[in-house]
PDB file of N, CA, C and O in Angstrom:
ATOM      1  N   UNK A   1     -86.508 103.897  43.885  1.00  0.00           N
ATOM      2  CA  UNK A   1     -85.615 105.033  43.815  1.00  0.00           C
ATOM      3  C   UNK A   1     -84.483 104.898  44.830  1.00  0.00           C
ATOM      4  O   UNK A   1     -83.332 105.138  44.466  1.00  0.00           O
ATOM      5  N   UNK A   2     -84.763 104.509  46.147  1.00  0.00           N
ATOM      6  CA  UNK A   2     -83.615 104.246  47.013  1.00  0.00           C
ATOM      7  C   UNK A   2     -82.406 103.475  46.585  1.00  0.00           C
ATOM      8  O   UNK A   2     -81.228 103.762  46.798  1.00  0.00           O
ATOM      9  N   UNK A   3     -82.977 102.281  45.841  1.00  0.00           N
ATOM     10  CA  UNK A   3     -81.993 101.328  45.236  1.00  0.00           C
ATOM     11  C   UNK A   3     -81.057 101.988  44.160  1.00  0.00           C
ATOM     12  O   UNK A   3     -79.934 101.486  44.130  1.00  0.00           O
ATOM     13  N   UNK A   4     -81.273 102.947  43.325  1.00  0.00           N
ATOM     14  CA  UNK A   4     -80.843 104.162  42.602  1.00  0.00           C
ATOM     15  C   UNK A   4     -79.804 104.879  42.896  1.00  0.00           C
ATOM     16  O   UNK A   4     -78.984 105.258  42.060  1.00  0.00           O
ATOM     17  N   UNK A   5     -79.740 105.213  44.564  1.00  0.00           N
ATOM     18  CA  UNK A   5     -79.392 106.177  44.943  1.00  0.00           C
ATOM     19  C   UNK A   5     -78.458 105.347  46.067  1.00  0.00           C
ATOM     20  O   UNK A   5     -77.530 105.999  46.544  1.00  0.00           O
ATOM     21  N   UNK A   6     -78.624 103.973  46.526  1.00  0.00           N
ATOM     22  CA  UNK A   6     -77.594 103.248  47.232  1.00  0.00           C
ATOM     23  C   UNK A   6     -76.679 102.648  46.278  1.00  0.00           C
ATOM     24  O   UNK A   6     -75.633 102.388  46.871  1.00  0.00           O
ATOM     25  N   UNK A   7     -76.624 102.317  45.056  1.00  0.00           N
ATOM     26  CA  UNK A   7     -76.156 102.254  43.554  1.00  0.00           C
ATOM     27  C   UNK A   7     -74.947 103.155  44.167  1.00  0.00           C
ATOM     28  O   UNK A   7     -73.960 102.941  44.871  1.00  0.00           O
ATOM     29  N   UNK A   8     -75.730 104.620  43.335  1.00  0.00           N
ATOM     30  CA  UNK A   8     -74.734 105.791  43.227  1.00  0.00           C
ATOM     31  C   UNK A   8     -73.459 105.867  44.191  1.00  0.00           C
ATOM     32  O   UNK A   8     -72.261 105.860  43.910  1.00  0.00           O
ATOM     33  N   UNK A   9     -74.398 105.976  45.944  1.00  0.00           N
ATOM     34  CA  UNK A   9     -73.253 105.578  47.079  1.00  0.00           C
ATOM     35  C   UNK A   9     -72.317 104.748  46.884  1.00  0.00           C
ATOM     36  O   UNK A   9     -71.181 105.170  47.102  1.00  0.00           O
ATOM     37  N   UNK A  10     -72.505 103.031  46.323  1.00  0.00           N
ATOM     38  CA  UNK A  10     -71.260 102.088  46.640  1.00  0.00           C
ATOM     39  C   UNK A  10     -70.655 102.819  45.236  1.00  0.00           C
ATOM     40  O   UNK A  10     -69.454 103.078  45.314  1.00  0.00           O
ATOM     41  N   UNK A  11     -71.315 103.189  43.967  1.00  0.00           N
ATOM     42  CA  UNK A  11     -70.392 103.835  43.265  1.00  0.00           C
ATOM     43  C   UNK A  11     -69.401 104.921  43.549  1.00  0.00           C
ATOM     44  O   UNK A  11     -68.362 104.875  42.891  1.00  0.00           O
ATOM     45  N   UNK A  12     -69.514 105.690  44.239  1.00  0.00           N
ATOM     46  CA  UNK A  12     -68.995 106.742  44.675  1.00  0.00           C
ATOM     47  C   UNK A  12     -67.899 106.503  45.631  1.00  0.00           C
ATOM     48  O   UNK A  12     -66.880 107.193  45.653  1.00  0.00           O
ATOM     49  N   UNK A  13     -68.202 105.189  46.677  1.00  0.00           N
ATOM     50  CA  UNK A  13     -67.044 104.697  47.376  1.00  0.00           C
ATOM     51  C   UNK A  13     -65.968 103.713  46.730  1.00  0.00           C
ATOM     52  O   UNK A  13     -64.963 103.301  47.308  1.00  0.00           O
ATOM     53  N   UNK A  14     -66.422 103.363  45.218  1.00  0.00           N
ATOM     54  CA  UNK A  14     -65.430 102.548  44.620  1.00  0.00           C
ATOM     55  C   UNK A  14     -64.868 103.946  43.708  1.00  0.00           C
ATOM     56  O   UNK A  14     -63.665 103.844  43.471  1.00  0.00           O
ATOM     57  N   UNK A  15     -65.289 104.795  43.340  1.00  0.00           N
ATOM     58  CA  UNK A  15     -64.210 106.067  42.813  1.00  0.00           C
ATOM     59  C   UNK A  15     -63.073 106.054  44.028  1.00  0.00           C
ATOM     60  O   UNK A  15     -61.963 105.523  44.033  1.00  0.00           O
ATOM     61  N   UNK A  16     -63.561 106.615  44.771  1.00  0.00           N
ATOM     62  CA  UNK A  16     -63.015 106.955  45.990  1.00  0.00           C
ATOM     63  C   UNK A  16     -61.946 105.935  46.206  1.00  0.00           C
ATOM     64  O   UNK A  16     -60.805 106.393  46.149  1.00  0.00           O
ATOM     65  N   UNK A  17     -62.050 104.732  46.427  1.00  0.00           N
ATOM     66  CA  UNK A  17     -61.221 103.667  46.668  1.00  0.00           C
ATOM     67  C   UNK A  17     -60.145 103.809  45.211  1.00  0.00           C
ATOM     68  O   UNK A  17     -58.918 103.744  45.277  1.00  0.00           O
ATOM     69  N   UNK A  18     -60.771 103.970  44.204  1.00  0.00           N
ATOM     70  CA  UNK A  18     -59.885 104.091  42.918  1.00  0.00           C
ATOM     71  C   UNK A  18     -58.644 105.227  43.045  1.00  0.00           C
ATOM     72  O   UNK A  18     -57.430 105.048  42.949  1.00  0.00           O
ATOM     73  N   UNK A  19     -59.256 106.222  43.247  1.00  0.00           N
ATOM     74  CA  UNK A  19     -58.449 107.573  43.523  1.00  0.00           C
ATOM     75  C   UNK A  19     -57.281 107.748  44.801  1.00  0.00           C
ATOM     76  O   UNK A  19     -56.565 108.742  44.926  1.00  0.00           O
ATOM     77  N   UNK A  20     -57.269 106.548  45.710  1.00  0.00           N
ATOM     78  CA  UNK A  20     -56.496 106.028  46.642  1.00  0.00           C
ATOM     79  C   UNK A  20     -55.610 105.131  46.481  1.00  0.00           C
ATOM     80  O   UNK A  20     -54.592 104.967  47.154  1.00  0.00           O
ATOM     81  N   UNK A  21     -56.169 104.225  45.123  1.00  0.00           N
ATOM     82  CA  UNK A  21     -55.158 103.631  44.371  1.00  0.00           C
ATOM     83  C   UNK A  21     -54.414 103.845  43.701  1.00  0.00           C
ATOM     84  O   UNK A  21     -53.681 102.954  43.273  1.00  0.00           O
ATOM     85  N   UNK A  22     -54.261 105.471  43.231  1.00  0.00           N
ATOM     86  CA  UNK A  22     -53.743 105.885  42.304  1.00  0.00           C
ATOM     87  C   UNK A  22     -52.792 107.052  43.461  1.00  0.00           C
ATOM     88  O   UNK A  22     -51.646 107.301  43.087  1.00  0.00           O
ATOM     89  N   UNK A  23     -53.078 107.458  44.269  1.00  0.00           N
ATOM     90  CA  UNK A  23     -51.824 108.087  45.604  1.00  0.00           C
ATOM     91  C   UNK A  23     -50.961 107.041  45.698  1.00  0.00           C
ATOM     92  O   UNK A  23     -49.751 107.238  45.589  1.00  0.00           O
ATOM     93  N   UNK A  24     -51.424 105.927  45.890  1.00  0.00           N
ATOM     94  CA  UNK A  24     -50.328 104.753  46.126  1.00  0.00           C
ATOM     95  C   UNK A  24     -49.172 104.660  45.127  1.00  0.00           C
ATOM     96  O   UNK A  24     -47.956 104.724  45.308  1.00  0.00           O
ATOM     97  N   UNK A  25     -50.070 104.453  43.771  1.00  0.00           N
ATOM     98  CA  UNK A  25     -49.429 104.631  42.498  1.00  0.00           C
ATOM     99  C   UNK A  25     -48.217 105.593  42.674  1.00  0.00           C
ATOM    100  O   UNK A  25     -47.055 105.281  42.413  1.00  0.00           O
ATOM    101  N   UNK A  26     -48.622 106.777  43.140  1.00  0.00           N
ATOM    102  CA  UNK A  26     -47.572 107.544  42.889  1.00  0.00           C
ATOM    103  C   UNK A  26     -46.477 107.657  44.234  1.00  0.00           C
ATOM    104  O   UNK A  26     -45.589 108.509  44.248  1.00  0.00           O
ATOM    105  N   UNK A  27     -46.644 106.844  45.156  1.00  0.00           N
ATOM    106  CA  UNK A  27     -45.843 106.244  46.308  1.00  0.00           C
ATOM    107  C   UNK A  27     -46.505 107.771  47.374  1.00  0.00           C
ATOM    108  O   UNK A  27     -45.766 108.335  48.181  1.00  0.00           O
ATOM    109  N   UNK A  28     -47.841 108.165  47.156  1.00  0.00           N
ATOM    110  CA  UNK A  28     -47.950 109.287  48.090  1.00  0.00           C
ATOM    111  C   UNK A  28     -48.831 108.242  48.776  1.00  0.00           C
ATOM    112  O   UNK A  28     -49.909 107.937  48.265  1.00  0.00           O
ATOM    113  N   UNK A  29     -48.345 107.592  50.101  1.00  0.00           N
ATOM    114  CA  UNK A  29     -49.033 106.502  51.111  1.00  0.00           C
ATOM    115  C   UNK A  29     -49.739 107.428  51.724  1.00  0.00           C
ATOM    116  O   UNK A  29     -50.910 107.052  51.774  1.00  0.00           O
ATOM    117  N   UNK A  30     -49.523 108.937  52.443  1.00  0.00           N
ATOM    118  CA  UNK A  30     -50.265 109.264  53.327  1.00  0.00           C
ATOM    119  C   UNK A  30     -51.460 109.609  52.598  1.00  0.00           C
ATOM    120  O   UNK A  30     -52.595 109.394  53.023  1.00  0.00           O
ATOM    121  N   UNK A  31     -51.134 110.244  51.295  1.00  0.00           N
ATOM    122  CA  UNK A  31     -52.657 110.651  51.129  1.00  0.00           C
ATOM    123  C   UNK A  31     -53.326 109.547  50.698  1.00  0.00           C
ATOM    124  O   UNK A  31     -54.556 109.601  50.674  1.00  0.00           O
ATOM    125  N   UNK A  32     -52.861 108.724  50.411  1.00  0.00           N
ATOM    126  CA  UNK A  32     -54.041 107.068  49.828  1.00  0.00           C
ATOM    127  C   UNK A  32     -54.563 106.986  51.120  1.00  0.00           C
ATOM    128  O   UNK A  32     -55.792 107.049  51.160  1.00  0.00           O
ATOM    129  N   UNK A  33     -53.887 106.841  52.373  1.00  0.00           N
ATOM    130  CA  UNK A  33     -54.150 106.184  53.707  1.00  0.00           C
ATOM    131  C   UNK A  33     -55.871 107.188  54.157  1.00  0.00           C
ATOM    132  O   UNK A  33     -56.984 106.841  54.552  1.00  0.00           O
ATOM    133  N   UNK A  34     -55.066 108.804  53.727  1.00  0.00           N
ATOM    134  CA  UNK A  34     -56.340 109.397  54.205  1.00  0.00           C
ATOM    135  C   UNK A  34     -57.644 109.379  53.529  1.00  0.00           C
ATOM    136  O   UNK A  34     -58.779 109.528  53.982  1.00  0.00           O
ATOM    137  N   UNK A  35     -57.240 109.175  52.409  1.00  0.00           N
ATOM    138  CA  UNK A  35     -57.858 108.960  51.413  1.00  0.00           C
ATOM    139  C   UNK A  35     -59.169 107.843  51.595  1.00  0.00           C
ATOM    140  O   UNK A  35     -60.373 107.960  51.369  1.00  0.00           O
ATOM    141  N   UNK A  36     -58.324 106.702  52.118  1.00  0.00           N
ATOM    142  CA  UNK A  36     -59.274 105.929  51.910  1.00  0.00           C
ATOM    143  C   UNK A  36     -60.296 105.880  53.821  1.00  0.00           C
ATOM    144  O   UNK A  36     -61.454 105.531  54.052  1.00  0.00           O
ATOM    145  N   UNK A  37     -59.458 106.270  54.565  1.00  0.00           N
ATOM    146  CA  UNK A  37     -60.044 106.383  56.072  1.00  0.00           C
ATOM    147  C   UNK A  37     -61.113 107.781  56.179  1.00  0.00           C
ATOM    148  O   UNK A  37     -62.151 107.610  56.819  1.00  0.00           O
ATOM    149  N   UNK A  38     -60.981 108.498  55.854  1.00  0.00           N
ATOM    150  CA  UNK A  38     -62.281 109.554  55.291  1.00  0.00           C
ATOM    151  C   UNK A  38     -63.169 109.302  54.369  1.00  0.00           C
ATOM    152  O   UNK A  38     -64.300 108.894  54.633  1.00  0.00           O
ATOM    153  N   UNK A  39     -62.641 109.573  52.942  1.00  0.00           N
ATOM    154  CA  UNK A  39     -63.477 109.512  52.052  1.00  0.00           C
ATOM    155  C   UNK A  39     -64.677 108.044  52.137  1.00  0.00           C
ATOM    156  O   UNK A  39     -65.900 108.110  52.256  1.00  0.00           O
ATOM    157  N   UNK A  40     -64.016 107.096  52.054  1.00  0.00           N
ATOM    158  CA  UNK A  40     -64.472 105.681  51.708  1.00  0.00           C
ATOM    159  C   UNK A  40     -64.519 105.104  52.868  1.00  0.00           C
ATOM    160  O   UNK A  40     -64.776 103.902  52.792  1.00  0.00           O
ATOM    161  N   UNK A  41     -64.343 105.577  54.076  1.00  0.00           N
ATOM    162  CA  UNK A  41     -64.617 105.025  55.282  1.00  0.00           C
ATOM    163  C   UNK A  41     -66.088 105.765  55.581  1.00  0.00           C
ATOM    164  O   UNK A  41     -67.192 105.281  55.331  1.00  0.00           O
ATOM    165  N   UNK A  42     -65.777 107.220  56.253  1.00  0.00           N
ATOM    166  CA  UNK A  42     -66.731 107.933  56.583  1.00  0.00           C
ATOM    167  C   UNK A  42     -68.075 108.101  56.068  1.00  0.00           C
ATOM    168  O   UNK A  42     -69.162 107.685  56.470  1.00  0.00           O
ATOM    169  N   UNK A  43     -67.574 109.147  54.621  1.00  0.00           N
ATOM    170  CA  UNK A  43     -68.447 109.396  53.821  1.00  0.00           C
ATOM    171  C   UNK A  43     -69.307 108.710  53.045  1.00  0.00           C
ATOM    172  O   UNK A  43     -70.412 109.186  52.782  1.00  0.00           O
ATOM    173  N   UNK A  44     -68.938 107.593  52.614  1.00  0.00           N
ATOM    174  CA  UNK A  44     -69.570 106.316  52.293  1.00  0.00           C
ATOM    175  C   UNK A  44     -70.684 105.771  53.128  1.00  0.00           C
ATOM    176  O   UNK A  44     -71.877 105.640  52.856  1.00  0.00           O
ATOM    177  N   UNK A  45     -69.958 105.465  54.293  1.00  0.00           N
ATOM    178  CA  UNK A  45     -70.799 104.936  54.824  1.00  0.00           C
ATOM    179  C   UNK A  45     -72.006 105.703  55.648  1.00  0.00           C
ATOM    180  O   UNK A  45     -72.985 105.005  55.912  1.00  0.00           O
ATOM    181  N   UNK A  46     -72.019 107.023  56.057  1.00  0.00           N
ATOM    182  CA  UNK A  46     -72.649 108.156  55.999  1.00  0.00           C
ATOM    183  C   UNK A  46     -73.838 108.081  55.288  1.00  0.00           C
ATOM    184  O   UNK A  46     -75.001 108.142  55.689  1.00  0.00           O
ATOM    185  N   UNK A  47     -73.344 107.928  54.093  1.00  0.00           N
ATOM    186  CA  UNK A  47     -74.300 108.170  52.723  1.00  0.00           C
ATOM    187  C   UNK A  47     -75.280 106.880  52.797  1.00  0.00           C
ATOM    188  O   UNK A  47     -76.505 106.858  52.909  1.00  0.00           O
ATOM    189  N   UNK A  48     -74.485 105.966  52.713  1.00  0.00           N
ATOM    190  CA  UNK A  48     -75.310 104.548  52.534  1.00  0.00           C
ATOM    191  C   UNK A  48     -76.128 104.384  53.782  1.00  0.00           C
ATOM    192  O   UNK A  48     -77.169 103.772  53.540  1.00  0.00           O
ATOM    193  N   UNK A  49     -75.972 104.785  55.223  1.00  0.00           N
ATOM    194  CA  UNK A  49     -76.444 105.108  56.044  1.00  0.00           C
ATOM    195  C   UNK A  49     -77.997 106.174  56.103  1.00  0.00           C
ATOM    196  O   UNK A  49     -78.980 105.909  56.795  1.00  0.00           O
ATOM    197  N   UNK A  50     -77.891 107.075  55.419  1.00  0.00           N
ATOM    198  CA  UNK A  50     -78.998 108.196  55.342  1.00  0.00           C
ATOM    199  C   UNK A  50     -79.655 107.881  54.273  1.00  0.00           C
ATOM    200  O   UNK A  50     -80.698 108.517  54.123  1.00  0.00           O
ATOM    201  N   UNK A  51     -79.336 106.917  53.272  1.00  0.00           N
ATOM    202  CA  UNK A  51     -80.310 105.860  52.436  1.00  0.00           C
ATOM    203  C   UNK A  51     -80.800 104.911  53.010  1.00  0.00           C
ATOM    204  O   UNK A  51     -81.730 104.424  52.367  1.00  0.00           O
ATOM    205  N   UNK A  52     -80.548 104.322  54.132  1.00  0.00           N
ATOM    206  CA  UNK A  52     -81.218 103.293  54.710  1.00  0.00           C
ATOM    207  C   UNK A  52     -82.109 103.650  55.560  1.00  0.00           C
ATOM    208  O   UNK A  52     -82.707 102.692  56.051  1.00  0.00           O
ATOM    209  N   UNK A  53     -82.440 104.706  55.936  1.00  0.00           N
ATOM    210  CA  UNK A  53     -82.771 105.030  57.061  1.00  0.00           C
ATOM    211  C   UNK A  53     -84.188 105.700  56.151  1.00  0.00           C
ATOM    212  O   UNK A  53     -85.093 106.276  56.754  1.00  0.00           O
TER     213      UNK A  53
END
């Protein structure tokens, strides 16, 4: 089940990374930048973190 649920996490940080690609897309740099330094920095690794543990 863990393996399930660390799945979901790197899935969730490649949305995330997607949805930062698409601020860029639209030349909005700051929010890709924050985008990707919170969401897919933090929270990601957070997550994948409290699955390992």
């Amino acid at each position: 089940m863990q393996s399930n649920v660390f799945r979901s996490a790197i899935a969730l940080s490649f949305n995330f990374l997607c949805v930062a690609v698409v601020y860029f897309a639209i030349n909005a740099e700051f929010l890709g930048t924050v985008q990707i330094l919170v969401y897919v920095g933090a929270v990601s690794v957070l997550m994948a973190f409290s699955v390992l543990l």
